[in-house]
N, C-alpha and C positions, 0 to 999 in steps of 0.2 A: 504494500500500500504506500503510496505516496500522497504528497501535500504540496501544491505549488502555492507559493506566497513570496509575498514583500514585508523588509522590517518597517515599511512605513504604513500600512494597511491596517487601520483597527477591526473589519472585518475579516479578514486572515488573522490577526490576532488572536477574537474569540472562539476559531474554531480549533486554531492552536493548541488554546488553554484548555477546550473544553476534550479535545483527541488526549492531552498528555491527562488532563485529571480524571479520565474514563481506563484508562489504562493501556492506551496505543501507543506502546511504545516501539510496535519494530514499525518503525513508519521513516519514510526518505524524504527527506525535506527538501524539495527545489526550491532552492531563491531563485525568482523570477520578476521582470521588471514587467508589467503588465502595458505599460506606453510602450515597448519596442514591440509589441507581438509577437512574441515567440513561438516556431510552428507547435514545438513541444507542445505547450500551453494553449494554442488554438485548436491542437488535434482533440486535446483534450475538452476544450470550453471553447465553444465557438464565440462567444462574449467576449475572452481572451480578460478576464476576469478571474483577482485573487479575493477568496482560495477557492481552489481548485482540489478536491481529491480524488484520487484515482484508485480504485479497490485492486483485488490481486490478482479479480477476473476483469480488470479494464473498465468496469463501469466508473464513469463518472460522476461523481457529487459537485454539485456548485451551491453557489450563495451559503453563507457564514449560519444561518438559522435551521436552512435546509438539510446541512451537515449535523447540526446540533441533536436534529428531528430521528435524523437517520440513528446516530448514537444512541439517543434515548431507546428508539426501539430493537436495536442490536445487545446493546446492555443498557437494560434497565434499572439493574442497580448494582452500586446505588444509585439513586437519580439527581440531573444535575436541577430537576423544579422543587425538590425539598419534600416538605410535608404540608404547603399551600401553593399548588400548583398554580393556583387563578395568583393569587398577590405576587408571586414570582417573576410569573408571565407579561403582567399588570406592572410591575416595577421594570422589569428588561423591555417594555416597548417606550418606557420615556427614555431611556439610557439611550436605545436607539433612533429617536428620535434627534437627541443632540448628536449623536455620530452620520446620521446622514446630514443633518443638516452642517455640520464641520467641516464632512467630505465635500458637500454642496461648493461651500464656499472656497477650500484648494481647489475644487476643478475650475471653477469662475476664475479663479488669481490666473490659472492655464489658458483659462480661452481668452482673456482680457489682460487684465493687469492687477496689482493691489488695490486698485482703484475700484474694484470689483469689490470690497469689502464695504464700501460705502455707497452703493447703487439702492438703490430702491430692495432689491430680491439679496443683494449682501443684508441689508440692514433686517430685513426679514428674516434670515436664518439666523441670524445674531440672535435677535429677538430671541428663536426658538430654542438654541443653545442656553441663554440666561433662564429661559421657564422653566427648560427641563433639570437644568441642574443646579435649581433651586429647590425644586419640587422635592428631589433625590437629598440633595441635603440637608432639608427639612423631614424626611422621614427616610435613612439609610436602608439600604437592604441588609438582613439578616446576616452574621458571620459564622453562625454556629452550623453544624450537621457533617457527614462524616468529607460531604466533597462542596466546596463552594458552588450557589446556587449559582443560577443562571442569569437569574438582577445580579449578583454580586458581579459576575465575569462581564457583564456587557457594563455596568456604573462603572466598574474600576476602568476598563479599557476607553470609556467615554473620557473619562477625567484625566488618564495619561495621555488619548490622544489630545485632547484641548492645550494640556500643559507643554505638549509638544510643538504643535502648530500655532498657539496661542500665546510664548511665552513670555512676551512683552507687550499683550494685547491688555489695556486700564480697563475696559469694558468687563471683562472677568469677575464675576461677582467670589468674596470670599466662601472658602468652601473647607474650612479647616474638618468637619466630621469625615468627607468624602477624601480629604488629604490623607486623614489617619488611616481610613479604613484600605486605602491605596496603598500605604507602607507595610501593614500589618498583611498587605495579601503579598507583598514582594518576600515573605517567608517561606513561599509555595514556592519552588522552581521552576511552575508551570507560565507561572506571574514575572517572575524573576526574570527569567531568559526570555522572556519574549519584549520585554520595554522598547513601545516604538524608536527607531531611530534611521539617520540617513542610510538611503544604499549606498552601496559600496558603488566607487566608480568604476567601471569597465572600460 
């Protein structure tokens, strides 16, 4: 089994976290730039979209949820929705609300310029960045149970990616409960090893 991703991807991130804390560990990890198109990675996903995973019979998995989905029901326990599946579910779509809308705004800085952050639909994701991860750190996701939930892996991966691409952005509201609960998950190696950051140049 294989995994194509990028270390700057917070959706190849989550399903990173969520393959290494289910117990996939004979898994081949391509780093993959998903801007050059790689045939590999088109063979695989014709979207040419990370992550990418590839089973051992060649089928492929795509989108970071739909992997999560597959998990759940190949091993299901323990599970990564906890013991309130609906609050889990419920807390990991505002998490992912701010990570599309973050990714929103990199791909705009691509098609335009930074100037793209102050447009009308920049200002609008912003917006949607501040609601949700207020919302998250006004009521944190659970840290207890035997494998971090699924609001846990998507709020933490929200909050590193923000602090990655955001990291001199004033607009940032304070978020010290979601800072702690970030630090305290960098104890897992799942969390640990995977902290966004640039690729590598080729």
């Amino acid at each position: 089994m294989q995994i194509f991703y990028s270390t700057t991807s917070p959706f190849a991130r989550i399903a990173r976290i969520a393959l290494a804390e289910k117990g996939c560990r004979e898994l081949s990890h391509r780093l993959t730039d998903p801007w050059k198109d790689s045939p590999e990675l088109l063979l695989a996903n014709p979207s040419a979209r990370v992550p990418t995973v590839v089973l051992d019979s060649g089928l492929p998995l795509t989108e970071s949820l739909l992997i999560v989905l597959w998990l759940e029901a190949k091993y299901p326990n323990p599970s990564l929705l906890g013991d309130d599946p609906g609050t889990v579910i419920s807390t990991a779509g505002i998490a992912m609300g701010a990570i599309e809308a973050a990714a929103a705004v990199i791909i705009g800085r691509k098609m335009t310029d930074a100037a793209f952050d102050e447009s009308p639909v920049g200002l609008r994701r912003r917006r949607s960045i501040i609601q949700a991860m207020s919302r998250l750190e006004a009521n944190p996701p659970d840290s207890n149970g035997p494998l971090p939930s699924l609001a846990l892996i998507t709020t933490v991966v929200a909050l590193d990616y923000l602090r990655f691409r955001f990291a001199k952005s004033s607009w940032l509201p304070l978020l010290p409960k979601l800072d702690a609960l970030a630090l305290a998950a960098r104890s897992r190696s799942a969390f640990a090893e995977t902290l966004p950051h640039d690729m590598p140049v080729s």
